[in-house]
C-alpha positions in Angstrom: 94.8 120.1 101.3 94.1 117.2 98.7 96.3 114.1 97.9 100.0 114.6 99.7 101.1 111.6 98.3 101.7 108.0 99.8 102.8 108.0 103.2 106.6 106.9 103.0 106.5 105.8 106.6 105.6 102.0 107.4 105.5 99.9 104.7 107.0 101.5 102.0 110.2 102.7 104.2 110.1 98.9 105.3 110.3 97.8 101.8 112.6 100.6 100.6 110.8 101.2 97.5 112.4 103.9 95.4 110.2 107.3 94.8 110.3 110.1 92.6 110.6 113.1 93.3 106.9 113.5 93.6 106.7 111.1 96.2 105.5 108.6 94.1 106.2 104.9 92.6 107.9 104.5 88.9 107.5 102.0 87.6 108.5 99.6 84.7 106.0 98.7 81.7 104.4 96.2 83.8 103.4 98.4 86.5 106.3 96.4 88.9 108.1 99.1 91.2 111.8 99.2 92.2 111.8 96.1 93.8 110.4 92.8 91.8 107.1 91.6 92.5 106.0 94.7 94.1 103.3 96.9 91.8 101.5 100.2 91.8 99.0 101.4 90.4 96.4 104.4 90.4 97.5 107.7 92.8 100.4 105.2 94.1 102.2 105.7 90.4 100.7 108.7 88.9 99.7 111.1 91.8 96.6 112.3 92.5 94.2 111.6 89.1 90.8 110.9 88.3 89.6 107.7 88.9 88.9 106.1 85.6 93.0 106.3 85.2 93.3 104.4 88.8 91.0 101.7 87.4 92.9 101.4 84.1 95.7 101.5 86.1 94.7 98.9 88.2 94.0 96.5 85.7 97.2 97.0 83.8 98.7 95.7 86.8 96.7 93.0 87.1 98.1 92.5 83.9 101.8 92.8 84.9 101.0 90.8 88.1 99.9 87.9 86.0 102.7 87.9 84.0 105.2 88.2 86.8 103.3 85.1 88.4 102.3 83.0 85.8 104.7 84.1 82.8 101.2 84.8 80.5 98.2 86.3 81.0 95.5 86.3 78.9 
């Protein structure tokens, strides 16, 4: 059946993390979701995808997370 998306029950429907209509996270410029300090990346934000996006992905986020923590990254 291939990727059905994230599974909304559990953690996501604890956080109440807004999804698209896909079933999957938008998110801002920096990779943060609806809610601040909470990121995706990879099949979380895009859907299903080859991997070399889910490891550019993952470190943009990094990226985002470091600025969210540390207000620079470098």
């Amino acid at each position: 059946m291939g990727l059905l998306g994230p599974v909304k029950e559990g953690p996501i429907a604890q956080l109440g993390v807004k999804l698209d209509a896909r079933g999957t996270w938008p998110t801002d410029e920096r990779y943060m979701s609806s809610i601040p300090g909470i990121f995706a990346a990879g099949d979380m934000r895009r859907g299903q995808s080859l991997v070399v996006w889910a490891i550019a992905e993952g470190r943009q986020a990094a990226r985002g997370i470091d600025l969210y923590l540390m207000g620079e990254t470098t």
